[in-house]
N, C-alpha and C positions, 0 to 999 in steps of 0.2 A: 450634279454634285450631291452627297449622300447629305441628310441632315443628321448630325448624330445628337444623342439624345442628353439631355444638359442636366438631366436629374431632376427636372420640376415632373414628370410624369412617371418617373420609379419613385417618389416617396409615397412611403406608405399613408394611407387613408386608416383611420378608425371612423367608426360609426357609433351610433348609441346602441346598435344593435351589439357591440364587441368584435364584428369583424374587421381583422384589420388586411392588409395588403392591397394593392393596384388597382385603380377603376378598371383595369384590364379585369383583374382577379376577380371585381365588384360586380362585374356587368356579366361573370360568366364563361371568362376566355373567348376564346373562337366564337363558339355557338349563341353567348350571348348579344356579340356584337355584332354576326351575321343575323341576331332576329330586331338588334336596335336597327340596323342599316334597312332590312325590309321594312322595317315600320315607319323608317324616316322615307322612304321611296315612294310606296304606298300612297303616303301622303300627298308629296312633288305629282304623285301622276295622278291626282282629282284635285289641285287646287289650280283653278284659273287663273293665278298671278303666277306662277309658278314654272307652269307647265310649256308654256313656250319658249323658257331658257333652255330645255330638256326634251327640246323633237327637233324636226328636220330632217333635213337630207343627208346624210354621212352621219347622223348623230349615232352612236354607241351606248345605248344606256347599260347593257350590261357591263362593259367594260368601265363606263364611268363608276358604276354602281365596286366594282372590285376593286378600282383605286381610291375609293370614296373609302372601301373596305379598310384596306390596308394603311389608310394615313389616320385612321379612329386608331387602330390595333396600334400604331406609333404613337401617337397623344394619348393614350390612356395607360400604356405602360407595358404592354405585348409583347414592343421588337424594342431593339435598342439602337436601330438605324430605321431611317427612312430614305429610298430612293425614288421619289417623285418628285414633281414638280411643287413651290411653297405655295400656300393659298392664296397670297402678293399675285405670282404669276397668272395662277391660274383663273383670276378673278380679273384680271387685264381687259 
């Protein structure tokens, strides 16, 4: 079931800096939030607490890495649906 978006991630942001619109808009669109999401990955794969929620056998990191994508780009103001699973679930 789709999450739809409730409007606490389309209001706009101002800054001191003056800009104002979407941590979407903030982070860059697309391209910024694909270099926040490598940089958060990067991370996960040299930190020894980490790193064994995120291997195994059947594990998918890219694919985790692209839903991981996709539900930042819905929480910061990107899409105006989200069809994944909630982080409720997927933290189960």
């Amino acid at each position: 079931m789709p999450m739809s978006n409730n409007n606490i991630n389309q209001a706009p942001l101002s800054s001191k800096s003056g800009i104002q619109g979407t941590l979407f808009e903030k982070l860059g669109g697309d391209e910024g939030v694909n270099i926040f999401v490598n940089k958060v990955f990067e991370k996960v794969m040299v930190d020894p607490q980490l790193m064994p929620f995120f291997s195994g056998p059947g594990f998918f990191f890219d694919h985790l890495k692209a839903k991981f994508t996709t539900y930042i780009i819905y929480m910061t103001g990107g899409a105006d649906e989200y069809h994944g699973r909630s982080i409720e679930e997927v933290h189960k």
